[in-house]
C-alpha positions in Angstrom: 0.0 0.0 0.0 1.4 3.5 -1.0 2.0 5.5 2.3 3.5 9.2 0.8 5.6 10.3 -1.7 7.7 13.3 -2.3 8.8 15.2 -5.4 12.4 17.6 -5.1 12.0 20.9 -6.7 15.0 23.6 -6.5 15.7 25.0 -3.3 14.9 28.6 -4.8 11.6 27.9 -6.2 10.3 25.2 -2.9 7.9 28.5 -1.3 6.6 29.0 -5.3 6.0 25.2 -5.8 4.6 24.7 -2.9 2.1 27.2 -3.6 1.2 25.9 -7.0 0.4 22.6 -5.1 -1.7 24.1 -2.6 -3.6 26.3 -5.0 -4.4 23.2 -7.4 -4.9 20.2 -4.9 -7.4 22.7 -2.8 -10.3 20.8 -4.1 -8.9 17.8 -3.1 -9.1 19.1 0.3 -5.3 19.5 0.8 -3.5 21.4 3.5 0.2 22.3 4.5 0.1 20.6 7.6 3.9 19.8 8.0 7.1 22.7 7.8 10.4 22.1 7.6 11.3 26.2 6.4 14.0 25.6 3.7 13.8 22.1 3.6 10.5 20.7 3.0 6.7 20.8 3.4 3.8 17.9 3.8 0.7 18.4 2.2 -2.6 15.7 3.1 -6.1 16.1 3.0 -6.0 15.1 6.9 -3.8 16.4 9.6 -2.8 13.0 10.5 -2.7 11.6 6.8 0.4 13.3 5.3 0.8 12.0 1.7 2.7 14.7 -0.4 6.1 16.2 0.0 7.9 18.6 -1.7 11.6 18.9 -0.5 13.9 21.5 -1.6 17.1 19.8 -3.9 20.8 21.8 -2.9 22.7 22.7 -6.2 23.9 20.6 -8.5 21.8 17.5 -6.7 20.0 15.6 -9.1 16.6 15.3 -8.9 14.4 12.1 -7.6 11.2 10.9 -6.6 10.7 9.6 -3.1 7.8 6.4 -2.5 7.3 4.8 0.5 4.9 1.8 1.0 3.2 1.1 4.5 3.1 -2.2 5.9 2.5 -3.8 8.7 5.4 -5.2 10.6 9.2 -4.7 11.5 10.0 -7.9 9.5 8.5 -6.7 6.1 11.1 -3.2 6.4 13.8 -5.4 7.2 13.4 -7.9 4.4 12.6 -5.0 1.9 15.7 -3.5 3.1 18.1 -7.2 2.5 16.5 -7.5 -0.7 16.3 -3.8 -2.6 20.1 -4.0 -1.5 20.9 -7.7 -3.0 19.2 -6.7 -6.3 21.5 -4.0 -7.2 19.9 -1.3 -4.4 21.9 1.0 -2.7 21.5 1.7 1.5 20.1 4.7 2.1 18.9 4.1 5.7 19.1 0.9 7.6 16.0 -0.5 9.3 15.3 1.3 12.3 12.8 3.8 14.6 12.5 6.9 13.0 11.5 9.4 15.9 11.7 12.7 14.3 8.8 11.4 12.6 6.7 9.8 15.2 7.3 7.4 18.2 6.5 4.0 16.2 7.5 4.9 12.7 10.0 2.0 12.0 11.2 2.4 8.3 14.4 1.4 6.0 15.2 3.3 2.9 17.2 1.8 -0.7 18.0 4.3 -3.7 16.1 2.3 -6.6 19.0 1.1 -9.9 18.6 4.6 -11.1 18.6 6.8 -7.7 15.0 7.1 -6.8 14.2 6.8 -3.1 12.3 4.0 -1.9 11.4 3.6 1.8 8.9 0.9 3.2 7.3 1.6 6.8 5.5 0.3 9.7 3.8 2.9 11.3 3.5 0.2 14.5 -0.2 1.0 14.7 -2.1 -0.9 16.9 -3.7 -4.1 15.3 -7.3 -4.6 15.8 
């Protein structure tokens, strides 16, 4: 299941995109809910439910799309993690708790064959 995904834009014009986005995905009910000034910004249609970024690139960076996929236990990050690296990934974040983005967000992150970054993550929601 797709959890978020982020676009980079250049550091210069991340206030103008981000702008653009809010005017056009208003009837979508989208929000700014999340701001990292300089950095990046989370758009949702819920507070809670933050499915868009838009991240600032430096110079000279090339550009990428970032996907993450929810699922529902440690074991799935970690496995996603052993095998995006054994078919040619690249580590861009060993498994692990994530706190800067909540308490229980356990995710692992692999730069796809041609530098995309892909991230799976267990939110460690309570299963009912």
């Amino acid at each position: 299941m797709l959890d978020h995904i982020g676009i980079s834009v250049p550091a210069d014009r991340l206030e103008e995109v981000t702008n653009w986005y809010l005017a056009a995905l208003a009837p979508l009910g989208y929000n700014k809910w999340k701001d990292f000034p300089g950095f990046a910004v989370g758009l949702g249609a819920e507070k809670y439910s933050v499915d868009f970024w838009i991240g600032a690139k430096a110079e000279g960076q090339v550009a990428a799309t970032h996907v993450a996929f929810r699922c529902s236990d440690r074991l799935s990050v970690d496995r996603f993690h052993e095998e995006g690296v054994k078919a040619g990934g690249k580590c861009n974040g060993t498994p692990g708790l994530r706190h800067q983005y909540h308490a229980k967000y356990y995710a692992a992150f692999v730069y796809d064959p041609v530098g995309n970054n892909v991230e799976v993550v267990d939110h460690g929601a309570p299963r009912g």
